[in-house]
C-alpha positions as CSV (number, residue, x, y, z in Angstrom):
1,X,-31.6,86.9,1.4
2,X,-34.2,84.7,0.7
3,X,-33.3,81.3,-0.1
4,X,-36.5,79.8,-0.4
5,X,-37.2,78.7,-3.9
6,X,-40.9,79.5,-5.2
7,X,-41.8,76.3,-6.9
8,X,-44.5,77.0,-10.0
9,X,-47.6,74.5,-10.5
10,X,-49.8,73.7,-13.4
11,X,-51.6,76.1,-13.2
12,X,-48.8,78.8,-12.5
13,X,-47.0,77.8,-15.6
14,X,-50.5,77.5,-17.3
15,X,-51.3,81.6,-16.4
16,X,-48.0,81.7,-18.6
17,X,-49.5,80.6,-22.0
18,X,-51.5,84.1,-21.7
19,X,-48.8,85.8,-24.0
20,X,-48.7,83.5,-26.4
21,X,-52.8,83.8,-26.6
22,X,-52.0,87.9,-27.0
23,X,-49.1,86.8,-29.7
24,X,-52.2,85.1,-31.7
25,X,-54.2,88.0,-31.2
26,X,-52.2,90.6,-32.5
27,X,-50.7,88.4,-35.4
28,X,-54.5,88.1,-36.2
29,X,-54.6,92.0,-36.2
30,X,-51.9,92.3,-38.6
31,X,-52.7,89.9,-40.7
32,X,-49.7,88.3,-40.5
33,X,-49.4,84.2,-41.5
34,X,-47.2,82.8,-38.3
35,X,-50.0,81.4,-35.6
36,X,-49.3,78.0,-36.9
37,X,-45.8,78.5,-36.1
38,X,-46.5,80.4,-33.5
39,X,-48.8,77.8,-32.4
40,X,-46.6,74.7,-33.3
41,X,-43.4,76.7,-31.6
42,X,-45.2,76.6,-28.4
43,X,-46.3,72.7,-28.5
44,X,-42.7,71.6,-29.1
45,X,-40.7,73.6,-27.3
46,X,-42.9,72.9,-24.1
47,X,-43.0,68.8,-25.2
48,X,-38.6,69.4,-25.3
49,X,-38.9,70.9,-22.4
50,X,-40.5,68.6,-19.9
51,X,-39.0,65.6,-22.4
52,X,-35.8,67.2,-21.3
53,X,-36.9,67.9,-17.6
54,X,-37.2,63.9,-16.9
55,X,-34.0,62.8,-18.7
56,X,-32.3,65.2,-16.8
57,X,-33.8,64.1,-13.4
58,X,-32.7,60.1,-14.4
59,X,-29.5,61.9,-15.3
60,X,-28.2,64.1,-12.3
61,X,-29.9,61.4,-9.6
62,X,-28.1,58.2,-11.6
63,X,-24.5,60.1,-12.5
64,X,-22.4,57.9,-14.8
65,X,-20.0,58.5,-17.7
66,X,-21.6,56.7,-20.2
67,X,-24.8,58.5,-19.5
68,X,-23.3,61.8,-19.5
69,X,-21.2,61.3,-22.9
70,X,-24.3,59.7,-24.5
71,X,-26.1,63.4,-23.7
72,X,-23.4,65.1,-24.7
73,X,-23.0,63.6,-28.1
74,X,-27.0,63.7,-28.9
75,X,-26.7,67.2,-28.0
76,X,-23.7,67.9,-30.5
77,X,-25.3,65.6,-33.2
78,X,-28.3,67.1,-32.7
79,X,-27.1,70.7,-33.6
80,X,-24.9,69.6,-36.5
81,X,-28.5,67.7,-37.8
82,X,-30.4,71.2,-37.3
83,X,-27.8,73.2,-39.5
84,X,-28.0,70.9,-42.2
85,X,-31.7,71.0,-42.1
86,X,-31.8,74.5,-41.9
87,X,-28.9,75.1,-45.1
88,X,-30.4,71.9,-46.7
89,X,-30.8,73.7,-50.1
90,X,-27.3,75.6,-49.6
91,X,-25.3,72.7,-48.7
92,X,-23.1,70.6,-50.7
93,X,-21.5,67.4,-49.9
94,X,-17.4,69.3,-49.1
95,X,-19.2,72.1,-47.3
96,X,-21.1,69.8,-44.6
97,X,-17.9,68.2,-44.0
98,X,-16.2,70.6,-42.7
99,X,-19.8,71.5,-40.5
100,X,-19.4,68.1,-39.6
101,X,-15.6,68.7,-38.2
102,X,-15.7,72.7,-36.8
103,X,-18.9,72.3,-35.0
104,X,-17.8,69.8,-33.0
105,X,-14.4,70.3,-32.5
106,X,-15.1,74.2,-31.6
107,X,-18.0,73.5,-29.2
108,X,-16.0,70.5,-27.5
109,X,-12.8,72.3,-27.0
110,X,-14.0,75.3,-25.4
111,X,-16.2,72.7,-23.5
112,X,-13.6,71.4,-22.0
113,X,-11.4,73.6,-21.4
114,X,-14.0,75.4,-19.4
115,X,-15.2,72.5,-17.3
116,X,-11.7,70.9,-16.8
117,X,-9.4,74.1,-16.5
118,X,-11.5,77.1,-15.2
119,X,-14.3,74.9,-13.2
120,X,-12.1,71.6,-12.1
121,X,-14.9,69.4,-12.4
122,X,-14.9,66.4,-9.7
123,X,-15.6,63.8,-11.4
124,X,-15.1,64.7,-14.2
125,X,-18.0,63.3,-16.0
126,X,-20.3,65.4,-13.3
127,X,-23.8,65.7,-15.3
128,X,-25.0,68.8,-12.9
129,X,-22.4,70.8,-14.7
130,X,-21.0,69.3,-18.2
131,X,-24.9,69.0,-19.5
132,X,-26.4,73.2,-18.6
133,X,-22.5,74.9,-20.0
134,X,-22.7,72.6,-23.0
135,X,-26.2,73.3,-23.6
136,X,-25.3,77.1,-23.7
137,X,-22.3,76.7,-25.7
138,X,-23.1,74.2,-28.1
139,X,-26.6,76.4,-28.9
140,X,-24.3,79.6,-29.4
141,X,-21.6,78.0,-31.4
142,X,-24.5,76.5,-33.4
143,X,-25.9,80.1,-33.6
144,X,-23.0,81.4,-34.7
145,X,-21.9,78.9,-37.3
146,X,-25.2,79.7,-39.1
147,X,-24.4,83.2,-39.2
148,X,-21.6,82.1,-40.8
149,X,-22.9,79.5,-42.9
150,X,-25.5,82.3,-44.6
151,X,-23.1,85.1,-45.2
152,X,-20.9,83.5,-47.0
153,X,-23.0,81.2,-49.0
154,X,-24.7,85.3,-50.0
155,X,-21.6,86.6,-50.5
156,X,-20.2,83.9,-52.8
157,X,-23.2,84.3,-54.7
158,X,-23.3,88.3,-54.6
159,X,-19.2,88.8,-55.4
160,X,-18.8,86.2,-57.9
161,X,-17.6,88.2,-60.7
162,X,-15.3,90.5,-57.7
163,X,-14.1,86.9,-56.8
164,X,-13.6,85.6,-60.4
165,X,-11.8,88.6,-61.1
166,X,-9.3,88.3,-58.6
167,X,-8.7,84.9,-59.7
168,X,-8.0,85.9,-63.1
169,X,-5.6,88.8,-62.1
170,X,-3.3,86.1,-60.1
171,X,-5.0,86.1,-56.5
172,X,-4.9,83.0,-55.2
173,X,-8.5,81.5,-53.6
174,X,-7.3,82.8,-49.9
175,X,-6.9,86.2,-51.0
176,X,-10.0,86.3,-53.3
177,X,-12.1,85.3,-50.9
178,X,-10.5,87.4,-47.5
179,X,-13.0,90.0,-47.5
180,X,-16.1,87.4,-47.6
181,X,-14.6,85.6,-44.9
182,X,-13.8,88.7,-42.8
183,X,-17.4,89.6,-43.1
184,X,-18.5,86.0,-42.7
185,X,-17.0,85.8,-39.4
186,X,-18.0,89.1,-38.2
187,X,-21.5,88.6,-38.6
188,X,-21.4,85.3,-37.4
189,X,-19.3,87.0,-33.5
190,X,-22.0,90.1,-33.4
191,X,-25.2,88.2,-31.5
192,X,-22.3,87.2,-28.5
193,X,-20.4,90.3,-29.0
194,X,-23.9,92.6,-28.8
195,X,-24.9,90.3,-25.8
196,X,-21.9,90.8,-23.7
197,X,-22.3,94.5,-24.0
198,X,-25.6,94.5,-22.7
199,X,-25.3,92.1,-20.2
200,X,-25.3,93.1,-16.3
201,X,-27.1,96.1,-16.9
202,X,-29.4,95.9,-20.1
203,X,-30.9,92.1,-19.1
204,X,-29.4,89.6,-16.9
205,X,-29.0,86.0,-18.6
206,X,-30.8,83.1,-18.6
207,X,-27.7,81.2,-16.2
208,X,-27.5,84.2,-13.4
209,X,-31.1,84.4,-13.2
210,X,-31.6,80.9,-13.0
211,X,-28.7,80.6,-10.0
212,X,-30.3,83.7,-7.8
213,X,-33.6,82.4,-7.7
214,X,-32.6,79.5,-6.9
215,X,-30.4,81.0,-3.6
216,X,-27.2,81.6,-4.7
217,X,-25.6,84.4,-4.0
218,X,-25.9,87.1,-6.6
219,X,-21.7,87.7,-6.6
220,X,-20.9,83.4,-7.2
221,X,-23.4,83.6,-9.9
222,X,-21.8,86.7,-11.6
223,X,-18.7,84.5,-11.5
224,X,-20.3,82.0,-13.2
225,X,-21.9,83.8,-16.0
226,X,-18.6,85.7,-16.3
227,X,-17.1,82.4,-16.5
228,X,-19.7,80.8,-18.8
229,X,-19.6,84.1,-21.2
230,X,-15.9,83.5,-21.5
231,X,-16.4,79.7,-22.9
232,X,-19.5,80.4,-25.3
233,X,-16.9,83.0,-26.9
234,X,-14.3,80.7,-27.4
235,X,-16.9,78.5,-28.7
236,X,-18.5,80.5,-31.2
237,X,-15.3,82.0,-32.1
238,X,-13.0,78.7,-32.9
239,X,-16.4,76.7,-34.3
240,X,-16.5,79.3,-36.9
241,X,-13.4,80.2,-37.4
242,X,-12.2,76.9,-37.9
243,X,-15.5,76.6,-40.3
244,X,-14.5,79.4,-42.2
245,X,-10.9,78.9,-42.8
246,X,-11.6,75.6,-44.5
247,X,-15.4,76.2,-45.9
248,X,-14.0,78.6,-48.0
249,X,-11.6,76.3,-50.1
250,X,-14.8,74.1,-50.6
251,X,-16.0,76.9,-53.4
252,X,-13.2,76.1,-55.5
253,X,-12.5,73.5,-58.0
254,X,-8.8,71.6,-57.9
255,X,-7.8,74.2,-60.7
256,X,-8.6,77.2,-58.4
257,X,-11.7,78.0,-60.3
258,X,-14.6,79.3,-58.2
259,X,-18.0,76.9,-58.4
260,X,-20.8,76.7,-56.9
261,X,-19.6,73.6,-54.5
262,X,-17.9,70.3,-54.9
């Protein structure tokens, strides 16, 4: 095996850009309004990217916990900022609470637990690892937890009188609202659930990839993603869960009636 690394230059990553000039053309084609997106998507995420590219150098070559914390908690604040942006019509003051708690404590726990338990991180506050896993987690979990977030805002607003009803026969908020939550969390599990049955033979992922070019061997980077898979479940699974269990309640007034957020 080949572990020689093919480093890319300017103008390497430069032939790149090509597809997003044959994106533009064929949006043109269709008449279809996204180049400026298009356009603006490609500007920031490369700006992020090489932003992100030079903190992490200072990072990984000046290792210290403080550092790696502060990352970690721009990184978590950062994706609980982008939810409420993105629900910032939707939202009301109960409801990002309990954003404000699940994300976090989902996202960190499975964080942990991964790095700590299954890796055995020495030290413990080792950037090379804790920053790429909570990358991939936190983005999933914040994934997820959006899912979440916009099914059962819909379904609130699509079953009221189903919910209302239930109310008035006796049900208590918990069992009026069990089928919206079901569905909430199901579509909120589906992206990882679809991902880990196409994974291995469908596409490999972004962390295997990334580990076999750069020499490892392809069986330690299956553990790994294998590994990694395992924690991004448990994070999207207990962020939303623990969203959902409690974002419910938020929907109801103190005398059980349903509203539209308090």
């Amino acid at each position: 095996m080949n572990d020689e690394v093919i480093n890319l230059g300017f103008y390497q990553i430069l032939l790149g850009y090509v597809f997003v000039v044959i994106m533009l053309f064929i949006l043109k084609k269709e008449s279809i309004k996204r180049e400026r997106i298009l356009v603006f998507a490609t500007l920031r995420m490369t700006l992020q990217l090489v932003l992100m590219g030079y903190v992490l150098t200072f990072v990984l070559e000046n290792p210290h916990p403080l550092v790696t914390l502060l990352v970690l908690l721009v990184m978590v604040g950062f994706s609980v900022f982008t939810v409420f942006r993105k629900f910032k019509d939707s939202l009301f003051p109960s409801l990002k609470r309990v954003i404000l708690v699940a994300l976090p404590l989902g996202t960190l726990t499975s964080l942990l637990y991964f790095l700590y338990v299954v890796v055995g991180i020495s030290p413990y506050y080792d950037p090379q690892y804790i920053i790429p896993v909570a990358g991939m987690i936190i983005g999933n979990s914040m994934t997820g937890i959006s899912l979440g977030i916009h099914t059962m805002i819909n379904r609130f607003t699509d079953q009221k009188e189903e919910v209302e009803t239930a109310l008035m026969l006796g049900a208590t908020p918990k069992d009026a609202s069990s089928t919206i939550v079901r569905e909430s969390f199901d579509a909120a599990i589906m992206p990882t659930l679809n991902s880990m049955l196409g994974m291995g033979i469908i596409f490999l992922p972004g962390m295997m990839t990334g580990q076999i070019l750069s020499g490892v061997s392809p069986l330690q980077a299956i553990s790994y993603q294998i590994g990694i898979m395992m924690g991004i479940l448990g994070g999207v699974s207990l962020t939303t869960y623990i969203f959902l269990k409690f974002g419910y309640r938020t929907f109801f007034n103190h005398a059980l009636q349903l509203t539209k957020g308090r």
